[in-house]
Backbone as a ProteinNet text record, in pm:
[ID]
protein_1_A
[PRIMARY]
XXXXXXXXXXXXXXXXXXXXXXXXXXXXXXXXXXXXXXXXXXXXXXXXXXXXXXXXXXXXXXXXXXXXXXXXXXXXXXXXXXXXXXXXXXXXXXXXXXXXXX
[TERTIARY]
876.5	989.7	951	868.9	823.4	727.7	606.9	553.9	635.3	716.8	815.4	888.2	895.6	1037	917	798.9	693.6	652.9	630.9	545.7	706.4	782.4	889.7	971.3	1036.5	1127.4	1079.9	949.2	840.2	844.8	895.5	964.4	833.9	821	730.9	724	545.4	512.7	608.6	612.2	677.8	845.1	887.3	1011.8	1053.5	944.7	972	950.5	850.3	847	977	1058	1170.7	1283.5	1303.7	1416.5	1392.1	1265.6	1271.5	1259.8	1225	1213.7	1054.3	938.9	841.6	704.5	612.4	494.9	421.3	305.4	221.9	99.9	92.4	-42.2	60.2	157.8	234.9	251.1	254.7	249.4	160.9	32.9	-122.2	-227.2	-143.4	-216	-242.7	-359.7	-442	-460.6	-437.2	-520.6	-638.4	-710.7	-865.6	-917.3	-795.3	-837.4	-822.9	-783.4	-807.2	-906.5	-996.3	-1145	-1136.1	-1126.8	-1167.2	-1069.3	-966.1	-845	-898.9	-944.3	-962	-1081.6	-1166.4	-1280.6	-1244.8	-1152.1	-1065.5	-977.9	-945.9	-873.6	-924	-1071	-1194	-1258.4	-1250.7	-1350.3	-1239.4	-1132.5	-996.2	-991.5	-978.7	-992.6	-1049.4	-1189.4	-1347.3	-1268.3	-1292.8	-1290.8	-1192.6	-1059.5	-952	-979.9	-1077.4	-1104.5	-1192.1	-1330.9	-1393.2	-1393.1	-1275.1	-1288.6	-1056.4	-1048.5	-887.5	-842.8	-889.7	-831.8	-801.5	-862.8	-889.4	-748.9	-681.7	-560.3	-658.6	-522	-561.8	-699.7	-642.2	-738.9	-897.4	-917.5	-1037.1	-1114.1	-1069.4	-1067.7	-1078.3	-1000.9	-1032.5	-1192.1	-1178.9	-1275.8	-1413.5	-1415.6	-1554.3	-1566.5	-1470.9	-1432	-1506.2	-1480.7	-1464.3	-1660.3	-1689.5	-1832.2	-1946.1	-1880.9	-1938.5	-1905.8	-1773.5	-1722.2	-1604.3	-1598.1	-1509	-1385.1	-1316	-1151.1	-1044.6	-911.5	-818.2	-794.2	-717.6	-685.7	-529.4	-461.2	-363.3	-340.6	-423.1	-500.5	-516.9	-614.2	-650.7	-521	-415.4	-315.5	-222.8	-218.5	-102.3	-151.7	-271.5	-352.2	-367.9	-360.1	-319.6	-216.7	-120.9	64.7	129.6	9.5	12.2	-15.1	-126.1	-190.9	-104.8	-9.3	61.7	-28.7	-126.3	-251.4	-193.9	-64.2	-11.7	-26.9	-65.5	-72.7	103.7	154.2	295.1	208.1	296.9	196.2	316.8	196.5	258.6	328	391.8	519.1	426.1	437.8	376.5	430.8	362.3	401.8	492.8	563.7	642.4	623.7	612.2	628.7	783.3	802.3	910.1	896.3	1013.4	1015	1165.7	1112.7	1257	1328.6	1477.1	1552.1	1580.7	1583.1	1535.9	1628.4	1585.5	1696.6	1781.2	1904	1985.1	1945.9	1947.3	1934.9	2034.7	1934	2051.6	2163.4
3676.2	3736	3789.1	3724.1	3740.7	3863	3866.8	3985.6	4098.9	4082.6	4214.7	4260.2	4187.7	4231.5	4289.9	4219.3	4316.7	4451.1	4425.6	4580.2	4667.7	4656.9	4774.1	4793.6	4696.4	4713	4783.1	4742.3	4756.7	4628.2	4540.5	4432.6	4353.4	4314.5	4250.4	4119.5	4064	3930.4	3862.5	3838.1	3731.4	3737.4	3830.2	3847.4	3773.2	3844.5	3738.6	3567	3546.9	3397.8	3361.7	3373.9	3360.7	3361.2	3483.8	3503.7	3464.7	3408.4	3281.3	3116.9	3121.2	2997.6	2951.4	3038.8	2996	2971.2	2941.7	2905.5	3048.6	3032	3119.9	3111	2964.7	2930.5	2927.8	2921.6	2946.7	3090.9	3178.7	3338.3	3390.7	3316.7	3379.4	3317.2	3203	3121.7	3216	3189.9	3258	3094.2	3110.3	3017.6	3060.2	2950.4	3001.8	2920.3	2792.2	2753.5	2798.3	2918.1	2972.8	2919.3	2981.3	2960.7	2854.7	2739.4	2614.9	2560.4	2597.8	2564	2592.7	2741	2713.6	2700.2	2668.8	2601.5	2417	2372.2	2284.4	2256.1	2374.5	2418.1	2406.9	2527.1	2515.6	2394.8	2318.9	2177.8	2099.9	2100.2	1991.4	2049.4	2190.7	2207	2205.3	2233.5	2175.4	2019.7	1927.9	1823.8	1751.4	1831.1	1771.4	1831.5	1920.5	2039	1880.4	1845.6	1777.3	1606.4	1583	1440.6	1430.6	1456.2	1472.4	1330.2	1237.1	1109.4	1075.7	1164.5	1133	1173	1080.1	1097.9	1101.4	1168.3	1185.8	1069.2	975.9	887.1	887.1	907.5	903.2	1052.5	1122.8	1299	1304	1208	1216.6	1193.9	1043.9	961	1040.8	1169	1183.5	1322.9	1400.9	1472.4	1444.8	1320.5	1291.1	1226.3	1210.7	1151.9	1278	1432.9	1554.3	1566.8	1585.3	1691.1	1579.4	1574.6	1451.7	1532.9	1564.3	1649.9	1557.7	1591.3	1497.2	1453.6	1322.3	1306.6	1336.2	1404.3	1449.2	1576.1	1668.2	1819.1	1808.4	1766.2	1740.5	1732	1608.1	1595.9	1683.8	1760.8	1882.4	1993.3	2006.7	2081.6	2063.4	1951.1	1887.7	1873.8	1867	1875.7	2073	2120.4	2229.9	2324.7	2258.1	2284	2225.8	2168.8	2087.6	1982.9	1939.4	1856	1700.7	1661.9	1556.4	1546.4	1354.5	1349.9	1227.4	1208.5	1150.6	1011.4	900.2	778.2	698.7	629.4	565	446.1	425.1	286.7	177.4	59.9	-70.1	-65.2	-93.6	-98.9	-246.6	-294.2	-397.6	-507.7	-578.7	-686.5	-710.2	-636.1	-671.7	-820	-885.4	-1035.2	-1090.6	-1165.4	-1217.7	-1305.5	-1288.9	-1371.5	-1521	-1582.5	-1737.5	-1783.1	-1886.9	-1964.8	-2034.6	-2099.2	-2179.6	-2281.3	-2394.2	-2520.2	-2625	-2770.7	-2783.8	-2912.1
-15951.6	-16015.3	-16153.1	-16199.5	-16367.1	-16322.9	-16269.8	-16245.8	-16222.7	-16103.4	-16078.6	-16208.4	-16284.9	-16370.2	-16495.3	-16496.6	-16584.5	-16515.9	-16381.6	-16323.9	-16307.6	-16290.2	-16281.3	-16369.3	-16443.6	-16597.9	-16659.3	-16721.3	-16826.4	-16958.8	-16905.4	-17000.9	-17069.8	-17124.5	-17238	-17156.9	-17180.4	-17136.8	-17198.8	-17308.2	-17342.4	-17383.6	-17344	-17281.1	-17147.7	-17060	-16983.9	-16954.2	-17031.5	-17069.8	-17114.1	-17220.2	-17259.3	-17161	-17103.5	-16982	-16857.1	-16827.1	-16699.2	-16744.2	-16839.6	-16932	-16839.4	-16856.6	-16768.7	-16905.7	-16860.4	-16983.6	-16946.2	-17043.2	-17053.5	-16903.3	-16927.3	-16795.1	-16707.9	-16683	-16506.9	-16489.5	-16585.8	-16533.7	-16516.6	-16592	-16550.8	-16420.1	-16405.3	-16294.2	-16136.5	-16140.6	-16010.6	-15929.7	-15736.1	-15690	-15666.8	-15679.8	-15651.2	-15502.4	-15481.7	-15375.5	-15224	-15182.4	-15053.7	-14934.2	-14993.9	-14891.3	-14852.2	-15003.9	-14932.7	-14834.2	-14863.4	-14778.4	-14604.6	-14595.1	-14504.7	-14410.9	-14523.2	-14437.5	-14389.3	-14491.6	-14457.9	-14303.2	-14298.9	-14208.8	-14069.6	-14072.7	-13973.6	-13916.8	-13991.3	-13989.7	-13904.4	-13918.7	-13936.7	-13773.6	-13712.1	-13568.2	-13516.2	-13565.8	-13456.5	-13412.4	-13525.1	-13512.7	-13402.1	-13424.9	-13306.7	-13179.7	-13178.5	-13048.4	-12961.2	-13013.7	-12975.7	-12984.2	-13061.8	-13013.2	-13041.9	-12933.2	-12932.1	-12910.9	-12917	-12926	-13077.7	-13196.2	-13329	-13417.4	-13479.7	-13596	-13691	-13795.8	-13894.9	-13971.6	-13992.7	-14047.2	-14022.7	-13897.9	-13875.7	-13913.1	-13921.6	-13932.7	-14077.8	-14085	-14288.1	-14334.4	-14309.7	-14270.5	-14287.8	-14150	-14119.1	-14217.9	-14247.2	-14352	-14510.8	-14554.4	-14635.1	-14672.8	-14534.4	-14585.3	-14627.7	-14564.2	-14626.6	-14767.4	-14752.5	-14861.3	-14941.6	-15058.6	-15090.1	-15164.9	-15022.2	-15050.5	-15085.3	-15120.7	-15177.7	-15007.9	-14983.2	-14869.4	-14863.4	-14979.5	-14973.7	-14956.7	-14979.9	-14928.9	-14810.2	-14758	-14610.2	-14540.9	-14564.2	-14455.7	-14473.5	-14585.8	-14640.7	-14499.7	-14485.2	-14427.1	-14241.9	-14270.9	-14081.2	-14050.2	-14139.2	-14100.1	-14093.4	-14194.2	-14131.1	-14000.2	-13973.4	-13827.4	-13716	-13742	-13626.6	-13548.9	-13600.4	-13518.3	-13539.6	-13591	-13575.3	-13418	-13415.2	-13301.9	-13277.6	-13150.8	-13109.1	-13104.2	-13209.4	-13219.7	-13085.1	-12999.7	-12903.4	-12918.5	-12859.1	-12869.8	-12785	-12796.6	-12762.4	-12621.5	-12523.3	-12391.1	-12399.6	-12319.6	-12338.7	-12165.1	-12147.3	-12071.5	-12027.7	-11868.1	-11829.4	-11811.7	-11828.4	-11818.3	-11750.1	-11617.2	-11543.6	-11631.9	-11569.5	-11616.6	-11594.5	-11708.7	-11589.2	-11522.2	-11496	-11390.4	-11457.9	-11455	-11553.5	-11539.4	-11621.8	-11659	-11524.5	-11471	-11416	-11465
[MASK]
++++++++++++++++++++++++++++++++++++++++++++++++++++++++++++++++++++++++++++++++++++++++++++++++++++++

C-alpha cells in the first residue's frame, strides 16, 4: 500500500511513513529468503516421495543433520505442502460383556 501510494500519488517517503504509521526498515525490507525456501521445499518432497511412512519429526530430523534450518520454517513449509500426514487413533480391544455376579 505504501509503495503504491509512492509510485502513483507521487507522495513523499516519509509521508508515507507518517500516513500508514509504518517504520523506515518495514518499507525498505526486501525478502531475501526465497531460494532457500524452496530448496526447503525440494528436499521436504524428495524426502516424503521416498520414505512415505516419515512425519514431520523425522523429516526434520534428517533435514536438520545437513542444513541447520529453524524447525519452525521447515514445518511452516510442510503445512504448506499439505505433506501433513492423518495421525492414527489406537486400535482398541473389543471386550465382552461379563457375566453377572451370582
Amino acid at each position: 500500500m505504501a509503495r503504491w501510494a509512492v509510485a502513483t500519488k507521487a507522495v513523499s517517503i516519509r509521508a508515507t511513513y507518517a500516513s500508514f504509521a509504518i517504520g523506515t526498515t518495514c518499507y525498505r525490507y526486501i525478502r531475501k529468503l526465497d531460494a532457500e525456501n524452496a530448496q526447503i521445499a525440494e528436499s521436504l518432497v524428495q524426502l516424503t516421495e521416498t520414505h512415505r511412512s516419515w512425519g514431520f519429526g523425522l523429516c526434520f530430523s534428517h533435514l536438520h543433520n545437513k542444513k541447520h534450518w529453524s524447525h519452525k520454517r521447515v514445518y511452516r513449509i510442510y503445512c504448506d505442502l499439505e505433506l501433513n500426514q492423518r495421525i492414527k487413533p489406537k486400535k482398541r480391544l473389543d471386550r465382552e460383556t461379563p457375566e453377572p455376579l451370582a
